[in-house]
N, C-alpha and C positions, 0 to 999 in steps of 0.2 A: 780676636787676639789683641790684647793692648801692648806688648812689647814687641813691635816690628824691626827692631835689629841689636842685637848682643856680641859683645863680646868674653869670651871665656880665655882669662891667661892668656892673651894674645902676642907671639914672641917674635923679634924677626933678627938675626943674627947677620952680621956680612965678617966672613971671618971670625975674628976675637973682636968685633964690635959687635955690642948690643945694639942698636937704633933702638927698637921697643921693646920693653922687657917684661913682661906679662901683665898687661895691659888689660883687665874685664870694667864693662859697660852694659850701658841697655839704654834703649829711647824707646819709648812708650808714641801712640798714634797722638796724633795734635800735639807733640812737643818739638821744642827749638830747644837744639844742647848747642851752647858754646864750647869749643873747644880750642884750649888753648895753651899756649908754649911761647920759651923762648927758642929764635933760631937752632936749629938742630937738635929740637927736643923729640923729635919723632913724629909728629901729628901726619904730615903727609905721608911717609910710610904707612903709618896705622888707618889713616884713608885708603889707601894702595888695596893693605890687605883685608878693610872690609868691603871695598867693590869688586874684589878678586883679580883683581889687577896683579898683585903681587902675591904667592903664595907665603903663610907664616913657616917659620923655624918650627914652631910650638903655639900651638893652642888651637882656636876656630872663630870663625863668625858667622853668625845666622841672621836672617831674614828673614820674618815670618814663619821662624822655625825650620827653615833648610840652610844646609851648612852651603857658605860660600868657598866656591873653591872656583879656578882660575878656567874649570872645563865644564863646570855649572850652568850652561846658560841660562835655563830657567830661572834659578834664583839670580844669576844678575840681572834679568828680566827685571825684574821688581824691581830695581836700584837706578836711580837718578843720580849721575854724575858732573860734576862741574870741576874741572881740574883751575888749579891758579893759572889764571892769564887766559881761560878761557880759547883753548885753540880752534880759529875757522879759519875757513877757504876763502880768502880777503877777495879773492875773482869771481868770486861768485856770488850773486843776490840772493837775497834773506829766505824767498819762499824755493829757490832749488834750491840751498845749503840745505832748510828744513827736511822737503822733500826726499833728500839725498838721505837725508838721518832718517827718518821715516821708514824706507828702504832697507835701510840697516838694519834695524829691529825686526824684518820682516814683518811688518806689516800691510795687510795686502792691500794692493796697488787700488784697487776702486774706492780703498777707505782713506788712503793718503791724504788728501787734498782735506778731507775733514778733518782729518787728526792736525796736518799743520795748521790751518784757520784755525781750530779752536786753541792751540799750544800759541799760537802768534798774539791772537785775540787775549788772552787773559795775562799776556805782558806788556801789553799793549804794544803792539810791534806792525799794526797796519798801516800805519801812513809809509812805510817804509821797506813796504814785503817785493817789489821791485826794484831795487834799492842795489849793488853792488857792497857788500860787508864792510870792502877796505874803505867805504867812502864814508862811515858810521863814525858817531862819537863813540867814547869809550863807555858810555851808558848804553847806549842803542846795543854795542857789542857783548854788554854783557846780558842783554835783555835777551840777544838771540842764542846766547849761551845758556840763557835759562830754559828757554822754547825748549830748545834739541837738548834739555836733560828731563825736563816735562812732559813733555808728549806721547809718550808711550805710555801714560797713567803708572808711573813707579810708587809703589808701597815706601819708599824711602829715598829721598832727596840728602845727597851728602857735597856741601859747596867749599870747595878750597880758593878764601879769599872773596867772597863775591862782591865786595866793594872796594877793592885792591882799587888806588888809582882815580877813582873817580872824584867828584867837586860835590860838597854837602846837598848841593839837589839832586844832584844823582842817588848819590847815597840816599838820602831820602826815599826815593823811586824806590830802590832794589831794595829797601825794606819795608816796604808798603808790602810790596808783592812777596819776597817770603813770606812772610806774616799773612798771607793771604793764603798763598800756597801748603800752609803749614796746617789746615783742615780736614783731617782723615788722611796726612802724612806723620813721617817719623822724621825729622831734620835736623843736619849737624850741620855746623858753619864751624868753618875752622876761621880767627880772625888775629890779627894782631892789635886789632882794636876795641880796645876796652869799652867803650862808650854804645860799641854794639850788641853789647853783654845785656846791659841796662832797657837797650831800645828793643830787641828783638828775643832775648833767651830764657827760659824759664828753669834753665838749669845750666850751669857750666861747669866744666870739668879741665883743670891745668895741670898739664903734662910737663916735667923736666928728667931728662936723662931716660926716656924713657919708659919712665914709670907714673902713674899716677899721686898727686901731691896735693890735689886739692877736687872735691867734689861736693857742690850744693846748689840751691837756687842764690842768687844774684843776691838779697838780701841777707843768706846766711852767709855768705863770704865775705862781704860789707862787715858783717858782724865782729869779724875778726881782727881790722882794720886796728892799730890805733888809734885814729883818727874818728871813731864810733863817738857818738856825743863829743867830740870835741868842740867846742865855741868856739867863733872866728868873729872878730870886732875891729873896726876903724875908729881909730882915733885918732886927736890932731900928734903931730910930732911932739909939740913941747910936753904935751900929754903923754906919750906912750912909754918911756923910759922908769915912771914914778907908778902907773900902770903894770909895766911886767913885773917889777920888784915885786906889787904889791900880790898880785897873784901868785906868784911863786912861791910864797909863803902857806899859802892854802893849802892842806892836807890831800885833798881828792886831785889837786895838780903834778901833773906827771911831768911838765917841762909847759914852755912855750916858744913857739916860733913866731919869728918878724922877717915883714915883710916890706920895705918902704913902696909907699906910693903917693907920688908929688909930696905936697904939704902934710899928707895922713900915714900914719902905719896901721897895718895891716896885722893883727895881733892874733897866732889860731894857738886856743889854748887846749894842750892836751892833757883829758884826764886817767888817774889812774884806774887799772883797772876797766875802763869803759865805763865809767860811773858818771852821773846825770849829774852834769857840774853844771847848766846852765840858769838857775836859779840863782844858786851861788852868788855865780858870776856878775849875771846882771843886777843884784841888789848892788855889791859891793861898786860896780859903775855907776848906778844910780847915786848912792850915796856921797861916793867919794867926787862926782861930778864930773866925771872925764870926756863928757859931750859925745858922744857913741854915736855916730852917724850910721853904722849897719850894726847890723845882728844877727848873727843863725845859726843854726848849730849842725854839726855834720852826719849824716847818715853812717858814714865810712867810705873808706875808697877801694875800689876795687885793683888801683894801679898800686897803692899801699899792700894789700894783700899779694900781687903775685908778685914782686920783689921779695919778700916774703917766704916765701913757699919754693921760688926759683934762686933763692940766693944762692949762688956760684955756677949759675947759668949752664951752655951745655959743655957737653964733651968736645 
């Protein structure tokens, strides 16, 4: 089966509050979906109730084709959870917290010690399996948050935040290892960071008020961007004022922003339409001789888009 978890109209009500309002999806095995929101867009509710944590008002979720409900065990069997902020037993060392989780899932006791070694071992968490939790960095902590969502072999890995917090080598770390883990899984990362979109997801989907408002690969989003082809160029100051004029004038220019930096401005020209103005451009600096220190031209931005699509944020 290559869709290992769905959802259909997924709804959750509190009151006359929607939090998620019919919400469908799908992750396919070996994908990484971003998911993502502003503050109070619903994301962790809609986590809630596809680990069955929380039951929906309306709709359903499936795992590998069995509907998750909150009495299910079997189907949350298959599901690997990682809540935001990752909660453990800070008094307790890394191989009994394991152990302890292990337990949990009913797994039997002669197999336990295997199942944590190998869950420890492939987050690399051995130098530190004797270890007291509270005495861990916030990487190590979330390393053993990753173990005890891993270790039971779950069809589907769902992480709220899993880089919350940490320092770029951290984050590094924790996305080595998703991206590792994510081989004959199904995985969501729900993030506030854009830049993990790019590093880690082969699909993201942004959520406001709710409801769905954006769904594609990381590229087709970018797409949308006005900032798609736009050129971005340094030039000196006395240069840059005779510069924007001059561009402005151009038909495929949709505006331009500046930006000062020390003695250079920082010129990003946007075109319209998304149209391949870089050509253009650089002839008319060539020509006119405005001494161009950089030059590139922009993919799109993905922080451009969900301003975008989230404009007037949550409820």
């Amino acid at each position: 089966m290559d869709v290992l978890l769905e959802a259909e109209a997924l709804s959750k009500h509190f009151g006359e509050f929607r939090a998620v309002d019919g919400i469908s999806l799908s992750v396919k095995k070996g994908e990484v979906l971003g998911f993502l929101g502003p503050n109070g867009a619903g994301k962790t509710t809609t986590m809630k109730m596809l680990t069955g944590f929380l039951a929906p008002t309306a709709g359903v979720a499936r795992v590998c084709g069995d509907v998750v409900t909150t009495g299910n065990v079997a189907a949350r069997r298959r599901i690997g959870y990682l809540p935001e902020g990752a909660p453990l037993y800070g008094e307790m060392d890394v191989r009994d917290f394991l152990m302890f989780v292990a337990a949990s899932h009913g797994i039997a006791k002669a197999e336990q010690l295997d199942v944590v070694e190998s869950a420890a071992a492939a987050v690399h968490l051995g130098s530190v399996m004797d270890q007291r939790i509270e005495t861990l960095s916030k990487g190590y902590r979330r390393r053993v948050g990753l173990a005890g969502a891993i270790l039971h072999a779950p069809d589907v890995l769902i992480l709220d935040e899993p880089t919350d917090g940490l320092d770029p080598n951290q984050k590094h770390e924790v996305r080595r290892l998703i991206e590792a883990m994510s081989v004959g899984r199904a995985i969501i990362i729900s993030t506030h960071i854009l830049e993990e979109v790019d590093a880690l997801c082969h699909r993201a989907v942004i959520i406001n008020r709710g409801r769905i408002v954006a769904d594609g690969t990381p590229s087709d989003l970018k797409a949308r961007s006005k900032y798609r082809n736009a050129v971005t160029m340094l030039v000196p100051q006395e240069t840059a004022e005779k510069a924007a004029s001059a561009i402005k004038r151009i038909k495929m220019v949709a505006g331009v922003e500046a930006a000062s930096e020390g003695d250079h401005m920082r010129l990003t020209v946007i075109p319209r339409d998304n149209m391949d103005i870089a050509d253009s451009i650089g002839d008319i600096a060539a020509v006119s001789n405005w001494q161009v220190s950089q030059f590139s031209v922009d993919p799109g931005r993905l922080d451009d888009v969900f301003r975008q699509v989230t404009e007037g944020g949550s409820r």
